[in-house]
C-alpha positions as CSV (number, residue, x, y, z in Angstrom):
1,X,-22.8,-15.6,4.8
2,X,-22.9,-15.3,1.1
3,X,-25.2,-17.8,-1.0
4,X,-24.4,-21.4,-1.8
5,X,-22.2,-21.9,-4.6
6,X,-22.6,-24.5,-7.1
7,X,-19.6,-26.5,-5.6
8,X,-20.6,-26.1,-1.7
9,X,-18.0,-23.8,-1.4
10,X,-18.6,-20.6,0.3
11,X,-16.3,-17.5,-1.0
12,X,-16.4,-15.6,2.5
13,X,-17.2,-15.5,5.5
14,X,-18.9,-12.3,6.4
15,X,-22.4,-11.9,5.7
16,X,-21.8,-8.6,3.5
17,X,-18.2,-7.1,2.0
18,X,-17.1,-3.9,4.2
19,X,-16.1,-2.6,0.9
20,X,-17.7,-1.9,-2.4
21,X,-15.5,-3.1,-5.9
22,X,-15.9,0.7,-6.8
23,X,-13.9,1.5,-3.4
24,X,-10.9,3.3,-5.4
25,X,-13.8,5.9,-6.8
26,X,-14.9,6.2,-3.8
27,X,-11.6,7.4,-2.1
28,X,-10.6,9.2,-5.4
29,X,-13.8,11.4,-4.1
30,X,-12.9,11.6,-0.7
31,X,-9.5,12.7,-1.3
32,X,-10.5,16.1,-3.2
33,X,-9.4,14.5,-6.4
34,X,-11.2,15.1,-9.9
35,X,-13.6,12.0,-10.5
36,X,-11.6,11.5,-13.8
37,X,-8.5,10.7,-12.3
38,X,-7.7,7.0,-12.2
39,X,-5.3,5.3,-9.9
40,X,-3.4,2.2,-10.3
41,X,-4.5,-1.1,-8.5
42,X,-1.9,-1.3,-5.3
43,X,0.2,-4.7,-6.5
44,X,-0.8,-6.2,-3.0
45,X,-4.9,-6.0,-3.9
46,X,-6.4,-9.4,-5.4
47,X,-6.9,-8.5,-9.3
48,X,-10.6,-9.8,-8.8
49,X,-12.9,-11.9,-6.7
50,X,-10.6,-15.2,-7.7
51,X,-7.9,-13.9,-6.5
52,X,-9.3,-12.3,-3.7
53,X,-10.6,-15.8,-2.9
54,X,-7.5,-17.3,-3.2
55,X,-5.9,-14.6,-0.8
56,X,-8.2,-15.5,1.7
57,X,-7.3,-19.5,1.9
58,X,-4.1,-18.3,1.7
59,X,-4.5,-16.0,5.4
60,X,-6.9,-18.8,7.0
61,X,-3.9,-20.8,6.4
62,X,-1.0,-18.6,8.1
63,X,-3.5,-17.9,10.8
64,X,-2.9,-21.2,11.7
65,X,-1.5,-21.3,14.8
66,X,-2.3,-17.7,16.0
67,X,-5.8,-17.9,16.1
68,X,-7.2,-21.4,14.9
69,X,-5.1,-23.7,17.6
70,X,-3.6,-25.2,14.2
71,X,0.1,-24.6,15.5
72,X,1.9,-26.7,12.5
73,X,1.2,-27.9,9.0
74,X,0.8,-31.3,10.4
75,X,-2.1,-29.9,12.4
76,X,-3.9,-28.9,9.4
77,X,-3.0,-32.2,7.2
78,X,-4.8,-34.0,10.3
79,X,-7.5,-32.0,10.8
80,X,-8.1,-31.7,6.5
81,X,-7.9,-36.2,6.5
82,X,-10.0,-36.5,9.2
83,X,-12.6,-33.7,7.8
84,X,-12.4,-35.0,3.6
85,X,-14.3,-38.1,4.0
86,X,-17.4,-36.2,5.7
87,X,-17.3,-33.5,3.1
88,X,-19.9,-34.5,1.0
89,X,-18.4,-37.9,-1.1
90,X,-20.8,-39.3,-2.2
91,X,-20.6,-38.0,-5.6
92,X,-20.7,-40.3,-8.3
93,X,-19.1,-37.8,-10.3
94,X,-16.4,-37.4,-8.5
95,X,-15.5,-39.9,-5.8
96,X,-13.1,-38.4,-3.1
97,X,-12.6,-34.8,-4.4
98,X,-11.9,-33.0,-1.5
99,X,-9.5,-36.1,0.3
100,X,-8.1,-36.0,-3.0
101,X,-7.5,-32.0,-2.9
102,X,-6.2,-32.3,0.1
103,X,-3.5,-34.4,-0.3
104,X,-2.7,-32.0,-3.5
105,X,-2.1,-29.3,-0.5
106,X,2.0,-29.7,-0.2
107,X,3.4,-28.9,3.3
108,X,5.0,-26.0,2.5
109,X,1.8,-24.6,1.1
110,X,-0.2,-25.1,4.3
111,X,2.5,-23.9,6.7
112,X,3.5,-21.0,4.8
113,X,-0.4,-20.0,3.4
114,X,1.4,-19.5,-0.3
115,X,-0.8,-21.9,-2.7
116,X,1.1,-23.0,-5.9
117,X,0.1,-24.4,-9.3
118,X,-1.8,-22.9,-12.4
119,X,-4.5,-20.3,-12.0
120,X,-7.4,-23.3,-12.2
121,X,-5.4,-25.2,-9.4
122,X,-4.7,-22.7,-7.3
123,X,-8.6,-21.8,-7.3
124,X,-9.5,-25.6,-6.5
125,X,-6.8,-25.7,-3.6
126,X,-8.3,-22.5,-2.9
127,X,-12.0,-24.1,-2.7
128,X,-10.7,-26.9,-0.5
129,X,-9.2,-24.9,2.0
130,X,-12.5,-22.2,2.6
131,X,-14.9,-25.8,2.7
132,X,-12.5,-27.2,5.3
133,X,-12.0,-24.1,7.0
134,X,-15.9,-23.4,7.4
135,X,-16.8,-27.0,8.8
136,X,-13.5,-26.9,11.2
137,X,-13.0,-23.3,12.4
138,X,-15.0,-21.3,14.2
139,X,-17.2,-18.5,12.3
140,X,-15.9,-15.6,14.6
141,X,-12.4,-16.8,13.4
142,X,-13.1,-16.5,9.6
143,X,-15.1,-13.4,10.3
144,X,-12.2,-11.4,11.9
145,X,-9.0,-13.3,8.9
146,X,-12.0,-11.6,6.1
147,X,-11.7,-8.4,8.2
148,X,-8.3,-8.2,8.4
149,X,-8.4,-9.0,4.6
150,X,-10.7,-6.4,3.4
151,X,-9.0,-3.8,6.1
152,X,-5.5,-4.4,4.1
153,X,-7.2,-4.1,0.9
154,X,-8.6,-0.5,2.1
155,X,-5.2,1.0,3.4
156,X,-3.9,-0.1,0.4
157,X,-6.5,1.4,-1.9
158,X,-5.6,4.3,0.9
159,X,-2.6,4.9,0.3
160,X,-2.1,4.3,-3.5
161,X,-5.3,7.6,-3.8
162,X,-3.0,9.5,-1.5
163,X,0.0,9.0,-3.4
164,X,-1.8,10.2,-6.9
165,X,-2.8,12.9,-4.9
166,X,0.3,14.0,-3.3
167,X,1.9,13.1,-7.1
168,X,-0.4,15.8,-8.8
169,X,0.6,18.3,-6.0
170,X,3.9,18.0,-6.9
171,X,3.5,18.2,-10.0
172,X,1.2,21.7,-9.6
173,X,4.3,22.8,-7.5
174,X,6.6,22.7,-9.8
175,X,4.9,24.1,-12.2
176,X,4.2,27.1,-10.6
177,X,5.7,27.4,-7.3
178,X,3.4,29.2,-5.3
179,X,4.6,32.7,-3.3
180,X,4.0,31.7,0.1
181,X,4.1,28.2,1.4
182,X,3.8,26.6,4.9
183,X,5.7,29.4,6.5
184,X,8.3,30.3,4.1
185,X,8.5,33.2,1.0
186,X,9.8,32.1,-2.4
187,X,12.1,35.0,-4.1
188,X,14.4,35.8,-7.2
189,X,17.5,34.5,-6.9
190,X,19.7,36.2,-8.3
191,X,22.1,33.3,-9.9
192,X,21.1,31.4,-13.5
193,X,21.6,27.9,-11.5
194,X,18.8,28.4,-9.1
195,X,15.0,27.5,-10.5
196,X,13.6,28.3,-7.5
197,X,14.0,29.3,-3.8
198,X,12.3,29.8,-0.1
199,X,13.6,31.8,2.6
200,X,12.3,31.3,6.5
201,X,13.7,31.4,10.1
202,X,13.9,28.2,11.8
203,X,14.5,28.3,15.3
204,X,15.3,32.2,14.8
205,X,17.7,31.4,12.4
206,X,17.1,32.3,8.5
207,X,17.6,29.6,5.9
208,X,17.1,29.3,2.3
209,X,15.8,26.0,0.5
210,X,16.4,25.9,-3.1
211,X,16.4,23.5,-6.1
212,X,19.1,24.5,-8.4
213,X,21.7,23.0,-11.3
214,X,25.0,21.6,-10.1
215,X,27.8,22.3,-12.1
216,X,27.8,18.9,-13.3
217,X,24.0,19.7,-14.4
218,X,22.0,17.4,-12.1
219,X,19.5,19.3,-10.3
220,X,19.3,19.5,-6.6
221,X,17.2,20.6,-3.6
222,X,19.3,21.6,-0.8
223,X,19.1,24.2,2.6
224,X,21.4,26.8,3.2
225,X,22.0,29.6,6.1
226,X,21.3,32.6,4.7
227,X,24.5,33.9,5.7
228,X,26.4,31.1,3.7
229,X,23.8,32.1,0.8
230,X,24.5,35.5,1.0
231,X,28.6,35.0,1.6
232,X,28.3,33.1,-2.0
233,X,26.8,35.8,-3.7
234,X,23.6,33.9,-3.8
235,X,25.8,31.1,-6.0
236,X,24.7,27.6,-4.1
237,X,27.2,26.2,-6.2
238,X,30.0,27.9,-4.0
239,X,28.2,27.9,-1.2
240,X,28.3,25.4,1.9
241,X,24.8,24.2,2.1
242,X,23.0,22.9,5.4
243,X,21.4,19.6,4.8
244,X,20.1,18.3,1.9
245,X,16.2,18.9,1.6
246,X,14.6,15.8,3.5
247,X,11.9,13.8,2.0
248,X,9.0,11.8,2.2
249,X,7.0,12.3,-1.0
250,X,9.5,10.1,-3.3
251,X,12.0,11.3,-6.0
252,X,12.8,14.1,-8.1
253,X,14.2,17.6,-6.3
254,X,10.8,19.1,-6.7
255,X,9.2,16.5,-4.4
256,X,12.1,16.9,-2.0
257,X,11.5,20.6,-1.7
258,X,7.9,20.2,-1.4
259,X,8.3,18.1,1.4
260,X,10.9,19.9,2.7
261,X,9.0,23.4,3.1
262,X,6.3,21.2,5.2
263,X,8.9,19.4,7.4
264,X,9.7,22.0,9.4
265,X,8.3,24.5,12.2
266,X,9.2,27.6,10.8
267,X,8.1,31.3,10.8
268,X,8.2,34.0,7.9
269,X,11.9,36.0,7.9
270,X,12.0,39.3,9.3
């Protein structure tokens, strides 16, 4: 466990942080990406070590129930009065802090682990709940609710590198869509509408993805047989396309083609 604080309060649990504060340059590397290439913090990763503090309180006090044996606010109220007066009150300075803190500690906040209040409350509140939760819950506990904490904070981090990644690939793709890709061969089109378009069989049967201009001008990434793309004379506005393309890699036509292309099992036309 980390060092005394001034105020007796300890800010974890776990003798050493799983991960590092650099952890998003660290994944920036492990992705492949350029070192330059910065990533947003994830909106559900504490800001800093405050807030990270306060995120923990916040979990040790939804555990309740689930892993603590505190089933109900009421539980914790009890537990917090009968733990105060022991909690070091004998300063002069300040008589009855942490009885005090705790009756600041509304029930909604300690059944539903969401603490309230300005920045400088919340971080007292916070405080009082990690001194109470070290004297009154066991160490293994706190250990595994940190875990948990820093685990989230990783995936997150995860996810949000992987994103920029997959982002910048996307971007590379439609700049220059490449020749071949997963299986399937780009080729000239021959109407004005079409910016770009793949040909493959799936399931023996040849199809053509392609992002292209409606005639209402929005652009579009849709799959076609190539028999209805052929009927058309290679117009996908006249044409009865398949399915749109699918998607998993977020907006735009591009990204739907992109993620399109990988979806699917397919093998190089004849």
């Amino acid at each position: 466990m980390h060092a005394e604080s001034v105020d007796g309060v300890e800010p974890t649990f776990l003798e050493e942080a799983p991960i590092g504060p650099d952890i998003d340059r660290v994944l920036v590397a492990e992705h492949g990406l350029p070192f330059y290439v910065d990533v947003d913090r994830p909106e559900d990763v504490p800001a800093d070590e405050t807030e990270q503090m306060i995120d923990l309180a916040e979990r040790v006090l939804s555990a309740g129930g689930h892993r603590t044996g505190l089933g109900h606010h009421e539980d914790i109220r009890q537990s917090m009065a009968e733990w105060a007066p022991d909690r070091n009150e004998d300063r002069a300075a300040d008589p009855g802090y942490w009885r005090q803190m705790m009756f600041a500690l509304s029930p909604r906040e300690r059944n539903f682990g969401c603490l309230e209040g300005e920045s400088d409350e919340r971080v007292k509140k916070a405080k009082t709940v990690l001194a109470w939760a070290s004297d009154c819950i066991g160490a293994d506990i706190l250990e595994t609710i940190e875990q948990s904490q820093f685990d989230d904070i990783e995936q997150a981090w995860r996810d949000a590198v992987a994103a920029e990644k997959e982002r910048r690939e996307i971007e590379a793709f439609a700049a220059d869509p490449p020749a071949e890709y997963a299986g399937w061969s780009r080729f000239d089109a021959t109407h004005d509408s079409v910016e770009v378009a793949y040909e493959a069989e799936n399931h023996g049967t040849p199809v053509v993805a392609a992002v292209y201009r409606t005639t209402e001008g929005e652009r579009v990434a849709r799959e076609f047989t190539a028999t209805k793309w052929a009927r058309s004379g290679e117009n996908p506005r006249n044409a009865q396309w398949n399915r749109p393309c699918v998607s998993n890699a977020g907006e735009g036509a591009y990204a739907r083609l992109w993620s399109h292309l990988q979806t699917f099992d397919v093998e190089p036309r004849q």
